[in-house]
C-alpha positions in Angstrom: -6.5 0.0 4.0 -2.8 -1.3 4.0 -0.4 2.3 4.5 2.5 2.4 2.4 5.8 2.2 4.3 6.2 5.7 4.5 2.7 6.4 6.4 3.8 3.5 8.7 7.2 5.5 9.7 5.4 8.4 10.1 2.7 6.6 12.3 5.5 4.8 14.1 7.4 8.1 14.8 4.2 10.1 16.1 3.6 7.0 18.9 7.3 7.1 20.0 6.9 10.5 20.5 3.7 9.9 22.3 4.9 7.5 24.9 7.9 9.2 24.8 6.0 12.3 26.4 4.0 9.7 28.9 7.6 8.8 30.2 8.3 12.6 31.0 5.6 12.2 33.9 7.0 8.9 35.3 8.3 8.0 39.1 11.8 7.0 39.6 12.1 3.4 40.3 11.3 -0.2 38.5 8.2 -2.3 39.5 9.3 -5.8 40.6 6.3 -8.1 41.3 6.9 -10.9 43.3 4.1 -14.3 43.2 4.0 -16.2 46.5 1.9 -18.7 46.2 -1.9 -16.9 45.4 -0.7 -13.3 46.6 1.3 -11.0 44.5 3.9 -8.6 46.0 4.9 -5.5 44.7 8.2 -3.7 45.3 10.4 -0.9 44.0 13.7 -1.3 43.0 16.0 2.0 43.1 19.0 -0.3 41.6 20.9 -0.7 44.7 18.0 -1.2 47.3 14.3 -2.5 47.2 11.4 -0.9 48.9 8.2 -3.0 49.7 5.2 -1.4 48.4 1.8 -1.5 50.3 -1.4 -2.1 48.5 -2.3 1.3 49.9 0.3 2.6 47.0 -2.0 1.2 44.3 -1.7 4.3 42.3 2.7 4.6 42.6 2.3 0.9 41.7 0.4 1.9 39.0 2.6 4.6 37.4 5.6 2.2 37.8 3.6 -0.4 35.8 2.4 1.8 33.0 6.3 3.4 33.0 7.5 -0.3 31.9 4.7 -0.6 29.4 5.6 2.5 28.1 9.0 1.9 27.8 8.2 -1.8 25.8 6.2 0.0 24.0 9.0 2.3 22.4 11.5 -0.6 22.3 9.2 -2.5 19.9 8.6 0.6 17.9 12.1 1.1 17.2 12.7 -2.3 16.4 9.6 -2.2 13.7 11.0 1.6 12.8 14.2 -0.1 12.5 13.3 -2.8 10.2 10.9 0.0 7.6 13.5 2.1 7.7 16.1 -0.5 5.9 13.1 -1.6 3.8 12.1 1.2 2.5 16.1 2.5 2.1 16.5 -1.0 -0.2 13.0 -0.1 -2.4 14.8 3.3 -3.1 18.1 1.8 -4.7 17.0 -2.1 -5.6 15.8 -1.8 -9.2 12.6 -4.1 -9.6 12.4 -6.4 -12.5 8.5 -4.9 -12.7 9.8 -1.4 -13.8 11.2 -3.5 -16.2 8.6 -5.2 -17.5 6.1 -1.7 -17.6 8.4 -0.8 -20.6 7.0 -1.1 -23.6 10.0 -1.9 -25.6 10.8 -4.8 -22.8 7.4 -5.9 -22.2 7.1 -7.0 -25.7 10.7 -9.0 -25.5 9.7 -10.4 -22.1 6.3 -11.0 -22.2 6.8 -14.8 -20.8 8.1 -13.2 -17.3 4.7 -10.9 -16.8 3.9 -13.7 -14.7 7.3 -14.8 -13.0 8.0 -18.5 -14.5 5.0 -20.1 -14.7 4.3 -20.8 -18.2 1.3 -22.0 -18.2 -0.3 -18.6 -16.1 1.7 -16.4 -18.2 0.2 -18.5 -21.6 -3.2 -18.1 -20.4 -3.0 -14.1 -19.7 -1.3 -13.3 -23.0 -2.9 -15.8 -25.5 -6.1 -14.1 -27.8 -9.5 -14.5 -26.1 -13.1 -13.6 -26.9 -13.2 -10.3 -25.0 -16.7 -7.9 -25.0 -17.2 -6.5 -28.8 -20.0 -3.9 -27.9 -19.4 -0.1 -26.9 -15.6 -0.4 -28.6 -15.4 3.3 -28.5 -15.4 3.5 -24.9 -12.1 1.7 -24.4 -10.4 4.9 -24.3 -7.6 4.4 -21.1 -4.4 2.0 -22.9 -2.9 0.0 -19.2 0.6 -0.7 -18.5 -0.2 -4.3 -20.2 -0.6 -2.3 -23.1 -4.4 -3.3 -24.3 -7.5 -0.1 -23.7 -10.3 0.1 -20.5 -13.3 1.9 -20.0 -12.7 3.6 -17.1 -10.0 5.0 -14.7 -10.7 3.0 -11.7 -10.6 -0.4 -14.3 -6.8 1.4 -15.5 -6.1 1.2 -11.9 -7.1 -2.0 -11.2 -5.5 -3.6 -14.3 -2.4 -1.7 -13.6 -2.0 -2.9 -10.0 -3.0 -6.4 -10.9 0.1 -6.0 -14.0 2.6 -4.3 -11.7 2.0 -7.9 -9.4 1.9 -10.2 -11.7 -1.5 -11.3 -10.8 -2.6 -12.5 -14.5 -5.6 -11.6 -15.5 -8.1 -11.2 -18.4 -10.2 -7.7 -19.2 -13.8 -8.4 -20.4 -13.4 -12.2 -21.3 -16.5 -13.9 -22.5 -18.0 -15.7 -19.8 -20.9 -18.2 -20.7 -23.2 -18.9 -17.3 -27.2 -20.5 -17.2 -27.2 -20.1 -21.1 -26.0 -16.5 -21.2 -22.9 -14.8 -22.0 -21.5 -12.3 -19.3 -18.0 -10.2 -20.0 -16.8 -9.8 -16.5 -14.6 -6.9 -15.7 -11.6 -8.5 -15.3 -11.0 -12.7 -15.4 -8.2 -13.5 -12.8 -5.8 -16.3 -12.0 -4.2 -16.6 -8.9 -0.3 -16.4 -9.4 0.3 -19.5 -7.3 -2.7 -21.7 -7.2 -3.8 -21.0 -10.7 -7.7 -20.2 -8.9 -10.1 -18.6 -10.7 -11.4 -15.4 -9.9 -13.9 -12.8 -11.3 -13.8 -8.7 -10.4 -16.4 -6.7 -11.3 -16.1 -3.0 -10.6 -19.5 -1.4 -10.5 -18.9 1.9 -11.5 -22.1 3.5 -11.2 -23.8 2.9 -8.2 -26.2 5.6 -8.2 -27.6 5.3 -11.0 -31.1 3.2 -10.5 -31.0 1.2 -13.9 -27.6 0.2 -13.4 -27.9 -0.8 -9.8 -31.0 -3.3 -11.3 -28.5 -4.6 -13.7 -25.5 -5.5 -11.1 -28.4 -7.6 -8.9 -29.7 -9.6 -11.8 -26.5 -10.6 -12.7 -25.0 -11.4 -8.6 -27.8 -13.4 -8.9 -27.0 -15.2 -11.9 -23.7 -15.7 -10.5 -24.7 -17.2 -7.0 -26.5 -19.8 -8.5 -23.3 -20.7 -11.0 -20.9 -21.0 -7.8 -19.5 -17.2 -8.2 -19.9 -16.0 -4.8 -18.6 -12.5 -3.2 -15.6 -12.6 -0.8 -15.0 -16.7 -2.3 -14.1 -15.6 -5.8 -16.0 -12.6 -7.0 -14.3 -9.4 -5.7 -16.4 -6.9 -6.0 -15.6 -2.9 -5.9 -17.5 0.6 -6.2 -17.7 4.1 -7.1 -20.2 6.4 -7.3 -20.2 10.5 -8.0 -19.9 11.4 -4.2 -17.7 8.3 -3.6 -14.8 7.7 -5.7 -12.7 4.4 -5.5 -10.6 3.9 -2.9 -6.9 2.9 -3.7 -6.3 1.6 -0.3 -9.2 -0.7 -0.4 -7.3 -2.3 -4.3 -4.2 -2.8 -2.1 -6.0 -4.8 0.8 -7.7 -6.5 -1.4 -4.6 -7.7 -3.5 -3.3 -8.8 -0.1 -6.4 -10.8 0.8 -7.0 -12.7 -2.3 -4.0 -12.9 -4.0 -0.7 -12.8 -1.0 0.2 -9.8 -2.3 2.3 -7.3 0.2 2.7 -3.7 -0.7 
């Protein structure tokens, strides 16, 4: 799971806080180490004066050491804090052209840019295909992109891939070993043009359906559609419901995209 850049302040905050509370407990004085030849000396500077420090002092040493640690620590926290803290300032005021674009009225006029510029991508993802005709009464959940799903999770899915500009087809006839298949959703990769299939298995618990998902991985494997290459594969079931955080990592594994 990828946290969203306010869980990371908050994470960053708490560990500042933590070393912070480390430093409380810390010896006055900075650990020099000195290398001559093989040996390593150690040595405490006060600022104006340097005291030699016996290996007997192992555990001072030690304090000294973890004190600068602690103190790097913090300083690269900030930094990071630093940098989320203008990112996420610039999310709240920058309007994004993909607000934009989940307009209805807009969307229609600037349908060519779902996809940023390339024409051929955004072509492919808007032109009419041969989509699944059974069980038309269960497309009940319309997506930002404006067309209906089956499910939640899938209106989740489609809207993330949308908001991205990840194009993508939903239930596109797909003809494999002399069958036709309807994956979930038919995906291009918004720079290489890749193809990739998603199929979100909705009903894991169910014994029937779970025979149906293996007989057609198989069927897939042996057409060159292999999980984790390009087949992305996610599930629910009653007791476990999707996982957002598992969509976002995934969009930033397959498809470069950072959220």
């Amino acid at each position: 799971m990828y946290p969203k850049l306010s869980d990371q302040l908050k994470a960053i905050n708490s560990q500042i806080a933590f070393f912070q509370k480390k430093l409380r407990r810390a010896p006055v004085g900075k650990l020099i180490c000195c290398h001559q030849e093989t040996r390593v000396k150690w040595y405490v500077s006060f600022g104006d004066r340097r005291d030699y420090l016996p290996k007997s002092n192992r555990a001072f040493a030690k304090k000294l050491a973890e004190k600068e640690y602690f103190l790097r620590c913090i300083a690269s926290l900030k930094a990071r804090q630093k940098i989320l803290t203008y990112i996420n300032r610039q999310n709240s005021i920058v309007k994004k052209p993909e607000e934009l674009l989940a307009k209805p009225g807009y969307r229609e006029l600037l349908s060519e840019y779902c996809y940023g510029f390339n024409k051929d991508l955004s072509d492919w993802a808007n032109y009419d295909y041969e989509s699944n005709p059974e069980f038309a009464d269960k497309l009940v959940y319309k997506t930002i992109k404006g067309h209906m799903v089956r499910s939640k999770s899938e209106l989740i899915i489609a809207n993330l891939l949308f908001m991205h500009k990840i194009p993508y087809r939903y239930e596109a006839k797909l003809e494999i070993s002399d069958q036709v298949y309807y994956p979930d959703f038919t995906i291009r990769h918004p720079m290489t043009g890749k193809y990739f299939y998603w199929e979100h298995l909705g009903m894991m618990d169910t014994p029937s359906y779970q025979d149906t998902v293996f007989r057609k991985l198989h069927v897939y494997s042996e057409n060159g559609i292999y999980p984790m290459h390009n087949l992305i594969l996610t599930s629910e079931s009653k007791n476990t419901p999707l996982d957002t955080g598992v969509l976002e990592g995934i969009l930033r594994c397959f498809f470069d995209v950072f959220i």
